[in-house]
N, C-alpha and C positions, 0 to 999 in steps of 0.2 A: 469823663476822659474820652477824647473821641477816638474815634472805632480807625485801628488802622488800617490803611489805604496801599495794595500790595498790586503788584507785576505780576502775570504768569508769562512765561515764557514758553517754548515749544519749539523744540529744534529735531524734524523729523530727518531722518536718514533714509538711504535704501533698506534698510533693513533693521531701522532701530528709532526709538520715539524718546528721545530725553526732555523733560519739564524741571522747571523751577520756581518757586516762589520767590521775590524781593520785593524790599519792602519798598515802595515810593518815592518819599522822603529821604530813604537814604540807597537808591540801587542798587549802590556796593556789599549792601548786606542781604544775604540769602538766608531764608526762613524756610526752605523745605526744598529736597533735589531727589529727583528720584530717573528711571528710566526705563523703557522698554528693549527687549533684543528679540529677536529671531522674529519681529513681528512678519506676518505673511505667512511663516512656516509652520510647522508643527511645535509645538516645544515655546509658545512664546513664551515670556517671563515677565516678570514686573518687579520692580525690585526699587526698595529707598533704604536708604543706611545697610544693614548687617541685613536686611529681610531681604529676603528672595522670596520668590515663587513663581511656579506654573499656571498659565491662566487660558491653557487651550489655545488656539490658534485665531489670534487678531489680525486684522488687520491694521493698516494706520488711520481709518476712521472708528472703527472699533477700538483701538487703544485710546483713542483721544478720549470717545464719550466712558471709558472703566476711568481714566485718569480724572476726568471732568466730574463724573460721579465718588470717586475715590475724596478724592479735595472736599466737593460738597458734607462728604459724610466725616470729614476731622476738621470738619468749620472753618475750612481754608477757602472756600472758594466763593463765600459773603464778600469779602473782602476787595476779593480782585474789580479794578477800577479799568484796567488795560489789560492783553494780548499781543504777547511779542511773538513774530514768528521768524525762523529763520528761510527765505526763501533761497534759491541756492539760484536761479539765473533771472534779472532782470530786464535780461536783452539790450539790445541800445537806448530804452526808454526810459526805463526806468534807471537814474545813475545816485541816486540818494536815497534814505529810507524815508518812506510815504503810509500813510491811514489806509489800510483796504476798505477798497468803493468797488461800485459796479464795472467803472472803466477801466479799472486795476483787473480787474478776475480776468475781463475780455481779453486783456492783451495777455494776461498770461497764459489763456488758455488758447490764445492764439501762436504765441509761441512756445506749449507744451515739446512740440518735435526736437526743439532746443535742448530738453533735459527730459527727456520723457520715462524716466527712471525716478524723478524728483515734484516738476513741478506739478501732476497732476496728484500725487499724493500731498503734496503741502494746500492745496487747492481744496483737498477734502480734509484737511486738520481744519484749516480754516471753516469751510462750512460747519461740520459738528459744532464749532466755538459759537459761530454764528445763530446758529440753533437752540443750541444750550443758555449762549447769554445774550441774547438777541440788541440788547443797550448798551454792551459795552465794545469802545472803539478796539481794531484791532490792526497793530503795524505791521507791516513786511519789511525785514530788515535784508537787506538782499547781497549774496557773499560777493557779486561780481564786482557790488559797487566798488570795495575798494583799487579794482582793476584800471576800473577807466581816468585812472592819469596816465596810464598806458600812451608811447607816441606811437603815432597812425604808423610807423614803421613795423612799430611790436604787434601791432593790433592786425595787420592785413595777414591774410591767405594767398601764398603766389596760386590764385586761380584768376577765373578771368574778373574781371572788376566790378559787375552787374551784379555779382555775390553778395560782394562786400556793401552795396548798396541795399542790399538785404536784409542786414544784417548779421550778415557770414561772416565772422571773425573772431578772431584769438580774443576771449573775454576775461578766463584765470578767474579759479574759485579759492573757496577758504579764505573768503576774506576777511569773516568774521573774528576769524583765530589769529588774523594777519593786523585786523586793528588793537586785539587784543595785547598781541606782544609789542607791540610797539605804543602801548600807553604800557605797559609793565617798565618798556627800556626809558620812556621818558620822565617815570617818577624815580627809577633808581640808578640811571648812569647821566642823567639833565638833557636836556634839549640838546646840546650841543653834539653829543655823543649818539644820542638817538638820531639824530639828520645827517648823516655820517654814510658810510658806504655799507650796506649792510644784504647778507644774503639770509633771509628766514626758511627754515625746512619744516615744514609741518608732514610729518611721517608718521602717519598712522593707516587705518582700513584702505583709506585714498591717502593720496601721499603727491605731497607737493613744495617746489620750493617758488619763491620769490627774489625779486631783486628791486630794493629801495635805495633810493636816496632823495636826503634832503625831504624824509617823510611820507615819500610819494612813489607808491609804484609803478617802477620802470619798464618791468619784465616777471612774466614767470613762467613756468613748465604747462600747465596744464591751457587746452587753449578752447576750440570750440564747446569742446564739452568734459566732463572730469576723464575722459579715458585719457587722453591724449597727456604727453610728457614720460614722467620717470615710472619705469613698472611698478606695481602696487599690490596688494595683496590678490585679489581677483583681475584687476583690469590689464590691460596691454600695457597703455604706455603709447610712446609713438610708434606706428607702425609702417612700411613701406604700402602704398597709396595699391602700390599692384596687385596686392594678397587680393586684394576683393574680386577682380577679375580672374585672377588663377584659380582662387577656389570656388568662384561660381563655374569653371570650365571643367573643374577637376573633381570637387566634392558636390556639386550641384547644391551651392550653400548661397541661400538667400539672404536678404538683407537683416531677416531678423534674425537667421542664425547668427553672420556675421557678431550679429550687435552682441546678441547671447556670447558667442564665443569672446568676443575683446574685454566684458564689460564683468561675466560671471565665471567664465572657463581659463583665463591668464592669468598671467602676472605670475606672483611666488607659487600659487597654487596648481598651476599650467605648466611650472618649468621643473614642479618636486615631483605633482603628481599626486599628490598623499594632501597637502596642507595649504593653507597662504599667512597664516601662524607662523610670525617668527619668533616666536618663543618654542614652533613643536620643530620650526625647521634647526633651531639651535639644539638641541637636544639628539636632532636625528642625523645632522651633521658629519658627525663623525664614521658612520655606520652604514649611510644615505646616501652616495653621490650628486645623486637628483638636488636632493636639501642642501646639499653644500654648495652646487651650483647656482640654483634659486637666490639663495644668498648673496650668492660671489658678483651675480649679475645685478642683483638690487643695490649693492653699493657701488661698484662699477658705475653703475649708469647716472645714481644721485652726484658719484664724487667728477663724472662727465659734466653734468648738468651745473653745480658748482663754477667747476670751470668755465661754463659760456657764461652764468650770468655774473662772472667778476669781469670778464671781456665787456660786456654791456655797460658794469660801473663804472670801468678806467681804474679799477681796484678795488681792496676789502677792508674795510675796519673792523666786521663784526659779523660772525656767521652765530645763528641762534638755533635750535635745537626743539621741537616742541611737539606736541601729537603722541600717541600713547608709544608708539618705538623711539621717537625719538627722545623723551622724556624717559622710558625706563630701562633702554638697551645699553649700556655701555659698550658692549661688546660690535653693537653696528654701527656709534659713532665712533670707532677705534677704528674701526675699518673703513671708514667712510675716511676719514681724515689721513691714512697711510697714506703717507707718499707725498702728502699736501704743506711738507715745512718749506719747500722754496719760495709758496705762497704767503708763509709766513703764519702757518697753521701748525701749532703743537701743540697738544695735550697733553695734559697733567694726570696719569695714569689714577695715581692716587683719586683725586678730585673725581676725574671721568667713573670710575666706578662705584664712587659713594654716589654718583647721581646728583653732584654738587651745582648751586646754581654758576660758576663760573670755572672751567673746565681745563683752559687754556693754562700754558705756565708761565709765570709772571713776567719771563721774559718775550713772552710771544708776541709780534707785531699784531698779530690779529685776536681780539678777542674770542673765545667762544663761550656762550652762554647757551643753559640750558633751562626753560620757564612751562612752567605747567600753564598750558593753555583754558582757557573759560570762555565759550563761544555764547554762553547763557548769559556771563556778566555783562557782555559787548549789546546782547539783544533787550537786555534789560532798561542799561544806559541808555540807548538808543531810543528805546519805550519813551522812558519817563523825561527826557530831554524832547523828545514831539509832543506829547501829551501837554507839559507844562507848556510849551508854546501856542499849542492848540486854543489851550485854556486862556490865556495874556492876551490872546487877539478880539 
């Protein structure tokens, strides 16, 4: 029987290292999922299925080589044929997913300053793999790519133009989670329905929405880099251009504080105080003004956000729901959606809080759907669709 021929996947976070096994032959099926948290900190963890554990404090090239040795020792990682990774900015070069080479590392460690939260840590996933399996090919699967059907309208910076020549411009992440639902909407509402006017929220740690149509996106919230758009658990959000200047005159805050403060010190956790946990800020709610607020202002500003990129469509057919809040909050997509039936947005109280995948009531002009996101299945696909091509030439 021959020996089968598996994916590793590897989708590193700020602050978290998720891997997967799938199997070749059929991408769509996962053979082993596990994940790292609090990598960087004290306390990191390691954790697949129901096991947990403490593993001291990794980093993201440390956790790569415990997970690379981990696999080796439960005879998973004979197997692996490829290396999917999820890169989070490809810049304006890179606009499809491509084999890491020599001239792949260079430009992204040329434009590290681009994501420099991400892309030198995906940089060093990659090495360790490099290291580890020195023969086997390894893709970068890159979140921006899904952005660049973006029109140069969406894409520019009112700054001066030399920028943009730069590469200075609105690029919109999570795109991996953004191809993901929209191959979800195409096997179960048809093509037809999926090319339609559609707003995707991917609301979780970062939190972002998009605006497609006809398959392709238009528009979305997050733009030079993941801070920018809707507030998010730690980050800002968009912010007025002036704070940088006031607080270097006022707080004598430099640019790395700056970044520190937008990126690790805002958002829900900036405006409670206490959390960026919407699950501690629901709880605390009621007792917390801080947390109430926190709250109040993150569906505010998504159900603001909402609102522009239906201005952008010409309309809605179908707002989607996905990311770990927005997948298991009912209670924030309730709030998100107050107010929004002249848009032709209503919810099906019942449905919304079993967490159902379609949420809307059956008379609503707009659908609402709610899909558990797989950013691992999308890097997979991605793999083994280059690999097999690789292979045919």
């Amino acid at each position: 029987m021959a020996r089968q021929r598996t994916i590793l996947t590897l989708n590193g976070g700020s602050s978290s290292l998720k891997f997967a096994i799938f199997d070749l032959g059929r991408p769509e099926r996962c053979v082993t999922r596990g994940q790292f948290d609090r990598v960087g900190r004290d306390g990191t963890t390691f954790s697949v299925g129901d096991s947990n554990r403490e593993v001291g404090r990794l980093d993201h090239r440390a956790a790569t080589d415990y997970v690379l040795e981990w696999l080796d020792g439960n005879g998973d990682l004979g197997s692996v044929v490829a290396v999917g990774h999820r890169i989070v900015h490809g810049g304006s070069r890179y606009v499809a997913p491509a084999i890491i080479d020599a001239a792949m590392l260079a430009e992204l460690g040329r434009i590290s300053p681009f994501a420099p939260e991400h892309l030198p840590t995906e940089m060093e996933i990659a090495a360790a793999c490099r290291q580890r399996l020195p023969d086997i090919p390894q893709v970068a699967c890159f979140d921006t790519a899904f952005h660049r059907s973006m029109p140069t309208v969406a894409r520019m910076l009112a700054i001066p133009r030399r920028y943009f020549e730069r590469g200075i411009e609105r690029y919109g992440f999570h795109g991996l989670s953004y191809t993901y639902l929209m191959g979800v909407l195409e096997r179960e509402t048809g093509r037809d329905a999926a090319r339609g006017r559609l707003v995707l929220a991917h609301l979780g740690h970062g939190a972002s929405l998009a605006a497609v149509r006809d398959g392709k996106s238009i528009d979305t919230t997050m733009g030079f880099t993941p801070a920018a758009g809707v507030p998010m658990s730690t980050r800002s959000g968009d912010l007025d251009p002036g704070l940088v200047q006031y607080l270097a005159r006022t707080d004598v805050m430099d640019a790395a504080s700056f970044d520190r403060m937008v990126n690790h010190e805002s958002g829900l956790l900036g405006i409670s105080g206490t959390s960026g946990d919407v699950r501690d800020l629901l709880e605390r709610e009621s007792s917390d003004p801080r947390a109430a607020e926190a709250l109040a202002l993150f569906c505010y500003q998504i159900r603001k956000a909402i609102g522009g990129l239906i201005a952008a469509l010409g309309g809605l057919d179908m707002l989607v729901f996905a990311g770990g809040i927005g997948e298991h909050s009912s209670v924030v997509r309730s709030r998100i959606c107050d107010g929004l039936s002249f848009l032709g947005i209503e919810l099906d109280s019942v449905s919304n809080s079993a967490d159902a995948p379609i949420i809307s009531t059956p008379s609503a002009n707009v659908q609402v759907r709610v899909i558990a996101t797989d950013e691992e299945a999308v890097i997979a696909q991605i793999t083994a669709e280059l690999l097999n091509k690789e292979l045919s030439e």
